[in-house]
N, CA, C and O of each residue as an XYZ file, in Angstrom:
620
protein
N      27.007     -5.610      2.011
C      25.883     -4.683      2.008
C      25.353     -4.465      0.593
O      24.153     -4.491      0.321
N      26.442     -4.223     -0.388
C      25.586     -4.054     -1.455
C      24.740     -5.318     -2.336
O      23.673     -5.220     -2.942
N      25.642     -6.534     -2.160
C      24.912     -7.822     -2.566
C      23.094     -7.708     -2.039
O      22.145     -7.948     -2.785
N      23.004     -7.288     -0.594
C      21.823     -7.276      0.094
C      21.236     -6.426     -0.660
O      20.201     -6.954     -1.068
N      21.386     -5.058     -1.189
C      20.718     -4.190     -1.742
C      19.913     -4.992     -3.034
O      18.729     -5.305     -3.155
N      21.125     -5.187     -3.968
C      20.738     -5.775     -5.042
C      19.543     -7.185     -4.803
O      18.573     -7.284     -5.555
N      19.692     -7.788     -4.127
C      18.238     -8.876     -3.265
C      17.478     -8.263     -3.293
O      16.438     -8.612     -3.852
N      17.585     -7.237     -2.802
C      16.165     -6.893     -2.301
C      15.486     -5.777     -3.812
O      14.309     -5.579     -4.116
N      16.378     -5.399     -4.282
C      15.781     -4.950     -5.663
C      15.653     -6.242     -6.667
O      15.018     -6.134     -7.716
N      16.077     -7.061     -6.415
C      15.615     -8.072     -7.323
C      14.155     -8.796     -7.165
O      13.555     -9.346     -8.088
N      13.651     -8.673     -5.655
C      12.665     -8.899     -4.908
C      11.606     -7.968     -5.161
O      10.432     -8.318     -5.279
N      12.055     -6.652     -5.255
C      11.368     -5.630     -5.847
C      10.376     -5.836     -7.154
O       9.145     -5.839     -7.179
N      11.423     -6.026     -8.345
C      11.182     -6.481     -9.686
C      10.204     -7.518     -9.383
O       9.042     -7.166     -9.181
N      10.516     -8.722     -9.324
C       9.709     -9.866     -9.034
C       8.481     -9.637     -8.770
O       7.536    -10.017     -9.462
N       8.393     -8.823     -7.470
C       6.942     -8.553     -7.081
C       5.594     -7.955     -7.999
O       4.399     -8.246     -8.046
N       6.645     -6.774     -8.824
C       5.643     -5.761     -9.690
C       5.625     -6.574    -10.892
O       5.923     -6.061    -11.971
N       5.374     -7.524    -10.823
C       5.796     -8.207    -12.777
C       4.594     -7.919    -13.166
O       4.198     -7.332    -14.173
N       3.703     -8.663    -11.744
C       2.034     -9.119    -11.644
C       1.195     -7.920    -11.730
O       1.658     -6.901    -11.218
N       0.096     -7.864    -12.261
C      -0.814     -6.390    -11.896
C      -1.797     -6.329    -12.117
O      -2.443     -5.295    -11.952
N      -2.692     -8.330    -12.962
C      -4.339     -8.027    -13.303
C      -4.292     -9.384    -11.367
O      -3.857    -10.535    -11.327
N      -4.654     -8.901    -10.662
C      -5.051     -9.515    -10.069
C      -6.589     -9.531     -9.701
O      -7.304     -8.567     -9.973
N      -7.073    -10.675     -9.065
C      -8.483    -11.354     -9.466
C      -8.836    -10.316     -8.235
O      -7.973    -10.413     -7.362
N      -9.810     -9.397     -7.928
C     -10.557     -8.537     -7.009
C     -12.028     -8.221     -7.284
O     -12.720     -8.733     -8.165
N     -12.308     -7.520     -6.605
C     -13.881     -7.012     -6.767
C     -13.864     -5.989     -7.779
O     -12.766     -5.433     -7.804
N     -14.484     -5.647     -8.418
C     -14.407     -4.708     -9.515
C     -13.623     -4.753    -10.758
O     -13.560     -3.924    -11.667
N     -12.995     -5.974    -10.603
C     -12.065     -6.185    -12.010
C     -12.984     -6.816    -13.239
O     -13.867     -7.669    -13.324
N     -12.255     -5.883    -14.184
C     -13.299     -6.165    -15.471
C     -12.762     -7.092    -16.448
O     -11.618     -6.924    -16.869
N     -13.772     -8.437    -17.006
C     -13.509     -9.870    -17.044
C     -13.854     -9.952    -18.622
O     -14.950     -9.429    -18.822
N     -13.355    -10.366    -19.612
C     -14.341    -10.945    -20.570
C     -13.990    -12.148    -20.291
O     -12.980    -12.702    -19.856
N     -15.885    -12.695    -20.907
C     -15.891    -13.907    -21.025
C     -15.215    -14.711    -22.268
O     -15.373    -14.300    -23.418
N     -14.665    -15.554    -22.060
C     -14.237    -16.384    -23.221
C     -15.455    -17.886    -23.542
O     -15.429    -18.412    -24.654
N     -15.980    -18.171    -22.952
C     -16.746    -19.716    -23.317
C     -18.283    -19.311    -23.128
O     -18.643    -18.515    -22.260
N     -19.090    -19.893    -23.965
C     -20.644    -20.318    -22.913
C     -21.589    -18.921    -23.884
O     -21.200    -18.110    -24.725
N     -22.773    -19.148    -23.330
C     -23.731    -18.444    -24.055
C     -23.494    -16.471    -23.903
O     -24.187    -15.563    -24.363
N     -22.754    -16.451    -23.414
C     -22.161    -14.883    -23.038
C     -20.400    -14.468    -23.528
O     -19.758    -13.565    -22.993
N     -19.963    -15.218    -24.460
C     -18.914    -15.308    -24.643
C     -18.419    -14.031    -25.222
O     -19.357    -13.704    -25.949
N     -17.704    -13.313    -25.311
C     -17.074    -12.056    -25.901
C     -17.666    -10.866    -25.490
O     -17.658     -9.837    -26.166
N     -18.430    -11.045    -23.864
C     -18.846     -9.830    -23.348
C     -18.283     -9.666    -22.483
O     -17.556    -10.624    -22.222
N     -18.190     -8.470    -21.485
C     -17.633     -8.161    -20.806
C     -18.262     -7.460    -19.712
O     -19.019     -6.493    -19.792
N     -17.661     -8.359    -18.179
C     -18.718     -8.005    -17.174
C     -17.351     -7.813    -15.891
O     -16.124     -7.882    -15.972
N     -18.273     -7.558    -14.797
C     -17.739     -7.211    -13.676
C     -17.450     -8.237    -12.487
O     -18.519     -8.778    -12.205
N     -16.578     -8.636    -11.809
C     -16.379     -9.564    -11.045
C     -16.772     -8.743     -9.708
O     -16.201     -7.810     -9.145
N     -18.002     -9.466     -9.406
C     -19.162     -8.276     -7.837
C     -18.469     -9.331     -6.523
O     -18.543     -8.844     -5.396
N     -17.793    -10.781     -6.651
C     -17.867    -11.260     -5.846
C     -17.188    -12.425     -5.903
O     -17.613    -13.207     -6.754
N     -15.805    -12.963     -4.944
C     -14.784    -13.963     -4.926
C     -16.100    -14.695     -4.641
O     -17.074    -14.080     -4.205
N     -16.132    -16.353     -4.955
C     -15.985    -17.297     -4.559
C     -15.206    -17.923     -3.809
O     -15.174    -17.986     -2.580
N     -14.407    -18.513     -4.786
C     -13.165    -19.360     -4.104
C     -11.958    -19.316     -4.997
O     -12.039    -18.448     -5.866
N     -11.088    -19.882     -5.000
C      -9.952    -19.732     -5.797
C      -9.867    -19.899     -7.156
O      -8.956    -19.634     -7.941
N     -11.642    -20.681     -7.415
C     -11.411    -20.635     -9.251
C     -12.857    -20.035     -9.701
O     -13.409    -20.341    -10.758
N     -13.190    -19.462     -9.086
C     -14.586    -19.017     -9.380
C     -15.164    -17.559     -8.941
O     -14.787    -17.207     -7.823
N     -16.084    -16.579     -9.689
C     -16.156    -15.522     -9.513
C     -17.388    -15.467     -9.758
O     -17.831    -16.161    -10.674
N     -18.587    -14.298     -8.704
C     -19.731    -14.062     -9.489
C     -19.423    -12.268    -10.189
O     -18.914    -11.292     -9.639
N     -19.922    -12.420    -11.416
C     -19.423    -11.230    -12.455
C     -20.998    -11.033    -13.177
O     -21.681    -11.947    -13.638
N     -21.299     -9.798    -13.137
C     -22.155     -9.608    -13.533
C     -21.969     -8.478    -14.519
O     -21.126     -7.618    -14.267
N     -22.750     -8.410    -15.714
C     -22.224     -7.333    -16.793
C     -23.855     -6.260    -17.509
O     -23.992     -6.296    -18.732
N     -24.619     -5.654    -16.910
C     -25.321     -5.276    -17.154
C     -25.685     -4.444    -18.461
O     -26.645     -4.594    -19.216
N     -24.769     -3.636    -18.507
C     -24.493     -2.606    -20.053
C     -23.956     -3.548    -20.539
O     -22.843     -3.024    -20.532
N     -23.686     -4.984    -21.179
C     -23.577     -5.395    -22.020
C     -24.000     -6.820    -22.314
O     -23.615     -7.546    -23.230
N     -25.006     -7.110    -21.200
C     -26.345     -8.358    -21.381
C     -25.695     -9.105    -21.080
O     -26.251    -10.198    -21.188
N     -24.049     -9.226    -20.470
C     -23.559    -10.792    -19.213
C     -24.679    -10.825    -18.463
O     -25.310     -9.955    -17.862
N     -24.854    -12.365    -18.654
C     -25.880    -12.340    -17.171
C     -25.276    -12.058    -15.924
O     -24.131    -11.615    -16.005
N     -25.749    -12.201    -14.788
C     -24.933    -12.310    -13.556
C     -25.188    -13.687    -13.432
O     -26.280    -14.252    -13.489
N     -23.602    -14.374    -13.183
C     -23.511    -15.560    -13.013
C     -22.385    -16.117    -12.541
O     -21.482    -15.284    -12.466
N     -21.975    -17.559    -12.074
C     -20.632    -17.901    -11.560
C     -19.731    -18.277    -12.719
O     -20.010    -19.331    -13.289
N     -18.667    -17.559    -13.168
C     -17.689    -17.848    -13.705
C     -16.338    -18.142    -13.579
O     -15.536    -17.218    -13.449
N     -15.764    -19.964    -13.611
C     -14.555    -19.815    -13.638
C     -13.372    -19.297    -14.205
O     -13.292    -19.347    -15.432
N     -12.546    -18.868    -13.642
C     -11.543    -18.340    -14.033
C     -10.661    -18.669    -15.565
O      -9.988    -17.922    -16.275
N     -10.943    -19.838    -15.660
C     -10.765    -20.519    -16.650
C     -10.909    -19.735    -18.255
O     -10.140    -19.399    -19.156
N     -12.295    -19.690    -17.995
C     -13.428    -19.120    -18.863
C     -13.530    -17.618    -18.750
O     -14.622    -17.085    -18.944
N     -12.587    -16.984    -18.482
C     -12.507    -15.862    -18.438
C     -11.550    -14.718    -18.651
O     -11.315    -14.293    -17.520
N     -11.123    -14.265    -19.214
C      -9.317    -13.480    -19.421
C     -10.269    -11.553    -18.470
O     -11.265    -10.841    -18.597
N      -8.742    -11.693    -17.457
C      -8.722    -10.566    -16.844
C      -8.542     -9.445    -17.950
O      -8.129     -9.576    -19.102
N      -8.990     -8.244    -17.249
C      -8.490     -6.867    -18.364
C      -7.460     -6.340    -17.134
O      -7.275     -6.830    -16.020
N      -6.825     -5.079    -17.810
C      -6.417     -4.449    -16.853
C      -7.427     -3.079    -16.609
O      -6.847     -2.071    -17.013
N      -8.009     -2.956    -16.371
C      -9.724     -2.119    -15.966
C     -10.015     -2.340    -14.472
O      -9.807     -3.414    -13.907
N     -10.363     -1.575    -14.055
C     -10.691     -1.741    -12.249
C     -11.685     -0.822    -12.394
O     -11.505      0.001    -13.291
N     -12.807     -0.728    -11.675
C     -14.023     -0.365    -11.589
C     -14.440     -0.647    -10.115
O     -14.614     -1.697     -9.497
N     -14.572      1.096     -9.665
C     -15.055      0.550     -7.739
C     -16.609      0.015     -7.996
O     -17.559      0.702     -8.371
N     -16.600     -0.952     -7.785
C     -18.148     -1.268     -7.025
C     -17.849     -2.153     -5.743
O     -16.945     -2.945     -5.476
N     -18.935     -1.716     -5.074
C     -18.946     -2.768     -4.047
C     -19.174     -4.053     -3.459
O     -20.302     -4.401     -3.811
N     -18.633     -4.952     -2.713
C     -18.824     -6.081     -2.782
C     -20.137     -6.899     -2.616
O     -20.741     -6.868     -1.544
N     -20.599     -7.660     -3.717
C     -21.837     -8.375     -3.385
C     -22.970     -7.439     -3.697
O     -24.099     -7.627     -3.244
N     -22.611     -6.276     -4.590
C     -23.288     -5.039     -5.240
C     -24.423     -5.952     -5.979
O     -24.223     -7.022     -6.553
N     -25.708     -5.241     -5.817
C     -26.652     -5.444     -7.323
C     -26.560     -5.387     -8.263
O     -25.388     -5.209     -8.595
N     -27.507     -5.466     -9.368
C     -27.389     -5.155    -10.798
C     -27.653     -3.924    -10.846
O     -26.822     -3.329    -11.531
N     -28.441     -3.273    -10.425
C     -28.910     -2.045    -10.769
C     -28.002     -0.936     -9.805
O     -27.960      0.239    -10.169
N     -27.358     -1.327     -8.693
C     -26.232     -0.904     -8.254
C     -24.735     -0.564     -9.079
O     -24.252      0.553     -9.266
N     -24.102     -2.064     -9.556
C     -23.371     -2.610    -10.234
C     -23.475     -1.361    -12.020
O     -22.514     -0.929    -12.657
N     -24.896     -1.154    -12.290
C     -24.933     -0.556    -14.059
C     -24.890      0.799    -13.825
O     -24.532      1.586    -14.701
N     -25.433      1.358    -12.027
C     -25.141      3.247    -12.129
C     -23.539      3.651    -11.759
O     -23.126      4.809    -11.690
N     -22.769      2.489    -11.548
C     -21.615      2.629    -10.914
C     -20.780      2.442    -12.428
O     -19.793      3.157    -12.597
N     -21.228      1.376    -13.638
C     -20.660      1.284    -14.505
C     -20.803      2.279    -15.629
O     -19.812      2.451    -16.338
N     -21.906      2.959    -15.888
C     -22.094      3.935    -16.461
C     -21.877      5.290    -15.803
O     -22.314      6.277    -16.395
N     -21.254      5.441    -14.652
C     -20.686      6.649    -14.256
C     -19.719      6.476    -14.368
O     -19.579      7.427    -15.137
N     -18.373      5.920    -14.281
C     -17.461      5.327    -14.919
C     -17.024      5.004    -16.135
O     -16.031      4.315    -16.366
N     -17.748      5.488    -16.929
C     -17.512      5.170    -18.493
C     -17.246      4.010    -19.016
O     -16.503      4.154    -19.986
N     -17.554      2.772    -18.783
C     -16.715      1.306    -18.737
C     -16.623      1.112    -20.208
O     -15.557      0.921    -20.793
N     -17.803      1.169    -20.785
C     -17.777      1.011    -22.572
C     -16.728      2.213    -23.046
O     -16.219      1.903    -24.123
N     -16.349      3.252    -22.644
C     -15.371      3.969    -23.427
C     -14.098      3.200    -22.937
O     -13.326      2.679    -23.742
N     -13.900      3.150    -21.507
C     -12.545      2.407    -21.002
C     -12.410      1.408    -22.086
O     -11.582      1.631    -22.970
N     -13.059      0.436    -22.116
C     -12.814     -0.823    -23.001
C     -12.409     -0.422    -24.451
O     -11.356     -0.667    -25.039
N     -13.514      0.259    -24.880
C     -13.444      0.640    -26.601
C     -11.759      0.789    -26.648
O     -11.095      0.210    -27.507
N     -11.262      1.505    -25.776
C     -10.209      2.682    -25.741
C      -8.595      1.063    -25.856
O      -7.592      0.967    -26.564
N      -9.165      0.198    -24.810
C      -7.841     -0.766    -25.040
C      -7.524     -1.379    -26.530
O      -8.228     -1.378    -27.540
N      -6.282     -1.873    -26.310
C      -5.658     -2.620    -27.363
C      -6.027     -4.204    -27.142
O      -5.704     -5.091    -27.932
N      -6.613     -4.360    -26.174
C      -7.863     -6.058    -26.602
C      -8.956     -5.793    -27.345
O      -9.144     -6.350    -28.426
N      -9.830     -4.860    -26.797
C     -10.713     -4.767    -27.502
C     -10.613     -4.112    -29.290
O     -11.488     -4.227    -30.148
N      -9.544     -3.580    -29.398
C      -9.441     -3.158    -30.544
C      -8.988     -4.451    -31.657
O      -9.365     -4.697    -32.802
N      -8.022     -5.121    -30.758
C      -7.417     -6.129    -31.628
C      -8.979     -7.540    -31.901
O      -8.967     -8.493    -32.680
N     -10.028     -7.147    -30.999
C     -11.427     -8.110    -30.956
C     -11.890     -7.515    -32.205
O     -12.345     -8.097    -33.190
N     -11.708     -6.284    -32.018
C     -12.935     -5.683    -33.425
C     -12.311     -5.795    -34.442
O     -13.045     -5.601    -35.411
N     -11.101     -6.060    -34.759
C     -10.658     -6.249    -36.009
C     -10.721     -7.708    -36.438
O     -10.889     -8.032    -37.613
N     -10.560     -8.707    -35.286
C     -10.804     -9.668    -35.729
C     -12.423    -10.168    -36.131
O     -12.641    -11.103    -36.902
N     -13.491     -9.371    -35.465
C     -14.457     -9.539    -36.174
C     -14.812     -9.176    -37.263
O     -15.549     -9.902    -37.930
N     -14.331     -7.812    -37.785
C     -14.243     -7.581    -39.344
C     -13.785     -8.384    -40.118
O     -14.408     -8.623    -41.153
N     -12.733     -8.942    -39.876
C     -12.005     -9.897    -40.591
C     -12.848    -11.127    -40.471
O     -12.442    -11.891    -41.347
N     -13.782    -11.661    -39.839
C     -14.472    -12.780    -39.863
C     -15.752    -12.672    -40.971
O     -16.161    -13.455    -41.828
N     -16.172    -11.366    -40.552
C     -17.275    -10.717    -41.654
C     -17.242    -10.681    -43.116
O     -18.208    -10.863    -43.856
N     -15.923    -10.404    -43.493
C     -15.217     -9.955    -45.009
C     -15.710    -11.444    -45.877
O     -15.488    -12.621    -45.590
N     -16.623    -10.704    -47.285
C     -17.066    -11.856    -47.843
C     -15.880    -12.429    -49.296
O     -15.310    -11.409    -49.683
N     -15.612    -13.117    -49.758
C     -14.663    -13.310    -50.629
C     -14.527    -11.762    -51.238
O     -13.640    -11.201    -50.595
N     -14.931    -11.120    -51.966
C     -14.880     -9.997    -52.771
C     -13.903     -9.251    -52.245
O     -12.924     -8.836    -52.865
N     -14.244     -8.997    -50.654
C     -13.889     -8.096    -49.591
C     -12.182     -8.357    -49.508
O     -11.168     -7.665    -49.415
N     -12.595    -10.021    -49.616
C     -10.862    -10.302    -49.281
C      -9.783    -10.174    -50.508
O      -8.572    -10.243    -50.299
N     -10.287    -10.002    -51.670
C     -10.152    -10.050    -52.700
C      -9.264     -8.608    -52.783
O      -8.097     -8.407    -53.118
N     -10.209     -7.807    -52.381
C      -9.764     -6.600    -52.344
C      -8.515     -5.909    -52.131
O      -7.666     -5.350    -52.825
N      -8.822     -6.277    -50.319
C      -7.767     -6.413    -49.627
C      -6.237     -7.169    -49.537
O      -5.318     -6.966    -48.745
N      -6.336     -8.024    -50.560
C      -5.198     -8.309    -51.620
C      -4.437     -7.126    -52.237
O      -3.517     -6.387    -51.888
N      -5.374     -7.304    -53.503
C      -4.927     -6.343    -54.159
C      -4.623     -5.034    -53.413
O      -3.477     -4.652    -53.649
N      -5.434     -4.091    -52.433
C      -4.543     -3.244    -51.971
C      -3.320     -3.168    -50.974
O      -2.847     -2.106    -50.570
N      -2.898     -4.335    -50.653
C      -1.598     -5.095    -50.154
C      -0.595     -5.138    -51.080
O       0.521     -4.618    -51.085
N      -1.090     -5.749    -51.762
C      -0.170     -5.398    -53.263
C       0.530     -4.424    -53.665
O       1.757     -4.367    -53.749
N      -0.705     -3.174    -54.074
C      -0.126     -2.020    -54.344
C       0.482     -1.462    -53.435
O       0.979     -0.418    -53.859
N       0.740     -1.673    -52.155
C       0.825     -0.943    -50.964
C       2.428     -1.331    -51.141
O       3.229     -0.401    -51.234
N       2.923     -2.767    -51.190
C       3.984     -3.084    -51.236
C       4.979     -2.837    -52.200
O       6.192     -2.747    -52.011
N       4.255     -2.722    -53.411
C       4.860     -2.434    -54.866
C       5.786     -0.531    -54.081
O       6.941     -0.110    -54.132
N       4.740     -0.072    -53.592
C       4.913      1.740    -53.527
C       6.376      1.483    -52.395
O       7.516      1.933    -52.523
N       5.785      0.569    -51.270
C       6.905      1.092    -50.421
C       8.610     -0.072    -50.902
O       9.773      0.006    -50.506
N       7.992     -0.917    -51.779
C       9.813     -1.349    -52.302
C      10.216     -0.531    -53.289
O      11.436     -0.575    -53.448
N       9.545      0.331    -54.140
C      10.442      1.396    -54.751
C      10.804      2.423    -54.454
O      11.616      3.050    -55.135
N      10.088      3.034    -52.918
C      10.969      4.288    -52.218
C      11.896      3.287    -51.921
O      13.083      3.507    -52.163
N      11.513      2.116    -51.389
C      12.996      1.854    -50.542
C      14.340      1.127    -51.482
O      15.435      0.750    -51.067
N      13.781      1.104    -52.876
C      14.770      1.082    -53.765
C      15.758      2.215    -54.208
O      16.960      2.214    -54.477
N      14.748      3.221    -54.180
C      15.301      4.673    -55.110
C      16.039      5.062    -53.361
O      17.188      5.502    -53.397
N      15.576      4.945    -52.347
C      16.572      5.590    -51.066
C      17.916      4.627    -50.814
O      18.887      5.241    -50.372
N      18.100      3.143    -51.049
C      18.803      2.362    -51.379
C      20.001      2.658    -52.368
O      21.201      2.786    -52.125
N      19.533      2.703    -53.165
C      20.036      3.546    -54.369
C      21.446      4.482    -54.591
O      22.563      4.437    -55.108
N      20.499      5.401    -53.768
C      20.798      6.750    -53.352
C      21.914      6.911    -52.049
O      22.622      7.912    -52.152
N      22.140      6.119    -50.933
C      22.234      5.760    -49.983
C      24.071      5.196    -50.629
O      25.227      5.547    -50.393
N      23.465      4.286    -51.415
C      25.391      3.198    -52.005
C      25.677      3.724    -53.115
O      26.412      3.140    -53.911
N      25.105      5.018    -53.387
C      25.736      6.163    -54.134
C      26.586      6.953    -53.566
O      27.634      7.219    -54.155
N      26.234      7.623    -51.982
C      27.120      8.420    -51.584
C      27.446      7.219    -50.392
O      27.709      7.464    -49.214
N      27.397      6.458    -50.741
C      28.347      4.927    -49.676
C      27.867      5.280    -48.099
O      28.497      4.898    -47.113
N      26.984      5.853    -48.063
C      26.700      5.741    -46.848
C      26.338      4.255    -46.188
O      26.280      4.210    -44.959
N      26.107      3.117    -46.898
C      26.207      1.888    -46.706
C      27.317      0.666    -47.025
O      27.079     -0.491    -46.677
């Protein structure tokens, strides 16, 4: 009996690993193509590799996108299936979708990498040097606490 228990909690685990699954209302950025790094709404399955996603508040066209070409979020947004555009943008702006997004750790880790694409030599220059100093400060606390530390042998 208990072997069976443990199965079936192992079956358990297994199941929940998964959690961006491909649905109606799941929110998509694009990765490829003339809309690339926006982010739209999947209004409608195709078939097993293809989605129509339309992104109004942020100029996706509505169009068929494979899966491929696309990284899931974890964002869910009710709209309904085979919804309009102008359906699809009062449902996304009552919903807050641009704060949802702003708010993740993709989109944050996107905007930094676009700063970082922006930065002109000078910029990077900079950002050296205050790496530098940054490191200089924190190896001499962690010298003088070091120190201090195989003084009273606590190490």
């Amino acid at each position: 009996m208990e072997g069976l228990t443990s199965a079936v909690l192992h079956l358990q685990l297994i199941v929940q690993v998964f959690t961006r699954f491909v649905q109606v209302g799941r929110v998509v950025l694009i990765n490829h193509g003339p809309d690339a790094g926006k982010i739209a709404v999947i209004v409608d399955i195709i078939d097993h590799g293809r989605a129509l996603v339309d992104g109004p508040t942020t100029d996706a066209a509505r169009q068929v996108v494979s899966f491929k070409r696309c990284s899931l979020t974890d964002i869910v947004v009710k709209v309904p299936r085979a919804a309009g555009t102008a359906a699809v943008k009062r449902s996304l702006e009552a919903q807050d979708l641009a704060g949802k997004w702003a708010a993740t750790p993709f989109a944050k880790k996107l905007a930094v990498r676009k700063l970082r694409q922006n930065l002109t030599d000078f910029d990077r220059f900079k950002l050296m040097i205050a790496k530098k100093q940054k490191r200089q400060i924190v190896g001499k606390e962690f010298a003088k606490l070091r120190k201090e530390a195989l003084k009273s042998k606590k190490i």
